[in-house]
C-alpha positions in Angstrom: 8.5 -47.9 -38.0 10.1 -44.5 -36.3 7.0 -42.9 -38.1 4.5 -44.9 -36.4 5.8 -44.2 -32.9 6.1 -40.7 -33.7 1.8 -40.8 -34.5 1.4 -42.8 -32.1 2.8 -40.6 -29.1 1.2 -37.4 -31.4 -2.0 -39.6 -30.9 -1.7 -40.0 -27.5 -1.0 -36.3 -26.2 -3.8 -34.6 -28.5 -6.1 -37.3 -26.4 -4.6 -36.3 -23.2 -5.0 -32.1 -24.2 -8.8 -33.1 -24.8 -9.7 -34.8 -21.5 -10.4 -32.9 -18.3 -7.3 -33.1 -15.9 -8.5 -31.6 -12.8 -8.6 -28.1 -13.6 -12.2 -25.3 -13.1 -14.7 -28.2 -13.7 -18.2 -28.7 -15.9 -19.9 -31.6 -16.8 -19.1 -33.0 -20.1 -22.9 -33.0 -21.3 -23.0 -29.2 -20.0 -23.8 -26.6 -22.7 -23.1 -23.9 -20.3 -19.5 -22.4 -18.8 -17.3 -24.0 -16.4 -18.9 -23.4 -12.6 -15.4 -21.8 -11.5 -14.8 -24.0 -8.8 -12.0 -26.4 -9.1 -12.6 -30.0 -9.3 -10.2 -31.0 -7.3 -10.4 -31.0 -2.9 -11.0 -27.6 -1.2 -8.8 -24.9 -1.4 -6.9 -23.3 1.5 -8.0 -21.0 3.6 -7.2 -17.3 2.9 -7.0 -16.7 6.5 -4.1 -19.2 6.4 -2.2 -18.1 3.9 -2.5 -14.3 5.2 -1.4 -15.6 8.6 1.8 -17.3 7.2 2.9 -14.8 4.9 2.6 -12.4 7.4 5.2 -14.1 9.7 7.5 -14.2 6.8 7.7 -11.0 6.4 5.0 -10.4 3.1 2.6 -7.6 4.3 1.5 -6.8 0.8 0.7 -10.4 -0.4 -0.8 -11.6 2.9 -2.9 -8.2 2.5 -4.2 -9.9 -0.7 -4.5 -13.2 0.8 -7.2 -11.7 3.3 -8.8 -9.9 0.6 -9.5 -13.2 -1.2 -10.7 -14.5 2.4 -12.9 -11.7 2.5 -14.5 -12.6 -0.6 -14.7 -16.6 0.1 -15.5 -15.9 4.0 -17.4 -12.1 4.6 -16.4 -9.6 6.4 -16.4 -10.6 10.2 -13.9 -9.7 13.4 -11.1 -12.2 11.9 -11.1 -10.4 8.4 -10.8 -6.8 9.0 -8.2 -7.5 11.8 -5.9 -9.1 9.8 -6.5 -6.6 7.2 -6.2 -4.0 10.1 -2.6 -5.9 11.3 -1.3 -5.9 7.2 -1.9 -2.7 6.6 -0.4 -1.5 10.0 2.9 -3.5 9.0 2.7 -1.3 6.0 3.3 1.6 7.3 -0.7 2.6 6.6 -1.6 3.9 9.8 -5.1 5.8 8.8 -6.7 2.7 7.0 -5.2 0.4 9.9 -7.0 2.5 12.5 -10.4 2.4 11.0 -10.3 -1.4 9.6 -9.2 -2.5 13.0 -12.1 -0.2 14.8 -14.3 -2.4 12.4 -13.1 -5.2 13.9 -13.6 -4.4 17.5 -17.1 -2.8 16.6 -18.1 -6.8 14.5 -16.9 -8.3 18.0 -16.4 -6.2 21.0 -14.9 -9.4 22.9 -11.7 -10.3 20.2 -8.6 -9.5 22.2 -6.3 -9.4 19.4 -8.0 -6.6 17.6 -8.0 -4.1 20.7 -4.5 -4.8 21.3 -3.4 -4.1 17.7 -5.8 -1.1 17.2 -3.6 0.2 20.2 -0.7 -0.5 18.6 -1.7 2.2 15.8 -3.4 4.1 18.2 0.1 4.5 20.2 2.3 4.8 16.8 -0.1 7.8 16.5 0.7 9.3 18.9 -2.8 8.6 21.2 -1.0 7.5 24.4 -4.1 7.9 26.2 -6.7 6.2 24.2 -4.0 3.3 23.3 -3.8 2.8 27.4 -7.8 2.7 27.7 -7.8 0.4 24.3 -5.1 -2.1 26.1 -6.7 -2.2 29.2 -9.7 -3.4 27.7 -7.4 -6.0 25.7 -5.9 -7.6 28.6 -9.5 -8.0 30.6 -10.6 -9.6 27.9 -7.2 -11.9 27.4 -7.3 -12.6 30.9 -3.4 -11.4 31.5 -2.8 -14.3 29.6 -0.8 -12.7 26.6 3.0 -11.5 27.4 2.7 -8.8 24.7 -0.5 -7.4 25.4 0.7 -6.9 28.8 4.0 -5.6 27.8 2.0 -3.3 25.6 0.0 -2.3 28.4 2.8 -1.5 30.6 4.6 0.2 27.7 1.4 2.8 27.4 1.0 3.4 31.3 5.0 4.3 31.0 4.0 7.1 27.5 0.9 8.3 29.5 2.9 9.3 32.9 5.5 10.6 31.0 5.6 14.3 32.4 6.8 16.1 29.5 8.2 19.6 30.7 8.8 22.7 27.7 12.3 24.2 28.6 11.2 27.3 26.5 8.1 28.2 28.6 10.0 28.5 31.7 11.9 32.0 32.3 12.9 30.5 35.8 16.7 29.8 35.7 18.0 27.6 38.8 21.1 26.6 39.4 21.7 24.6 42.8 24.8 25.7 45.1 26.8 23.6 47.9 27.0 25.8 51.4 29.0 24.3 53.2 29.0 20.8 54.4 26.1 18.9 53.1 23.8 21.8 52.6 22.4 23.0 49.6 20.8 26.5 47.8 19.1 27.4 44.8 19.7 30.4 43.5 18.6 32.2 40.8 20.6 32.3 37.9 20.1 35.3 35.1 
């Protein structure tokens, strides 16, 4: 008796191996490879995924996550910013820069693109052309976003920065109280 369950259930889950559980579909009277696409619903969208595991904190697998998006979606504005954004929270500045000046060429009016190709352009070192780049980021956001404006303001502060060169200057002035409330500069040597 044991024996015949024990055939019984070995029946059963050979039958079960055999018949199509949801997995990359075909038809069953196909003589050609599965189609690749799963039976099974949609999938989700790369976009999605890149966007979430970029605000957890995982650059390099929401980098990959566009790159399937890419290849399910094209390349459009969307794409090559977040690809631009991944790659900038990697520490890949050079590839950042021209991914995200990709984006903004695809779609001249997407606001998140020109702010975060200023970001590079500002961690860079192009305080100038990151002020021109957010300028044109918060026209187009209508003032609306606190961090484009805060990056704005942030660039205006970099570019008005007067940066003096101590070492240039053979001038030496020291400044000397005379008297009561009056002042001289002298020249030191």
């Amino acid at each position: 008796m044991k024996q015949n369950w024990v055939g019984l259930i070995l029946a059963l889950s050979l039958m079960a191996a055999c018949t199509n559980a949801g997995g990359i579909g075909r038809s069953k009277d196909s003589p050609y490879a599965p189609s690749g696409k799963p039976l099974r619903g949609n999938s989700v969208d790369g976009l999605i995924v890149g966007h979430r595991l970029m605000a957890a904190g995982e650059y390099e697998l929401a980098l990959k996550a566009y790159y399937r998006a890419a290849g399910s979606l094209g390349l459009n504005a969307d794409i090559y910013s977040a690809l631009g954004s991944a790659n900038l929270k990697l520490g890949r500045l050079g590839q950042s820069e021209k991914l995200l000046r990709k984006a903004v060429d695809s779609d001249a009016s997407f606001a998140p693109a020109w702010n975060n190709l200023g970001v590079v352009l500002m961690e860079r070192g192009k305080s100038g052309e990151a002020k021109r780049v957010f300028q044109t980021a918060y026209a187009l956001d209508s003032g609306e976003s606190d961090s484009i404006r805060d990056n704005l303001r942030l660039a205006i502060a970099k570019t008005e920065e007067i940066d003096y060169d101590e070492g240039d200057d053979n001038n030496n002035f020291s400044l000397v109280r005379r008297g009561s409330g009056e002042y001289l500069l002298l020249s030191t040597p």
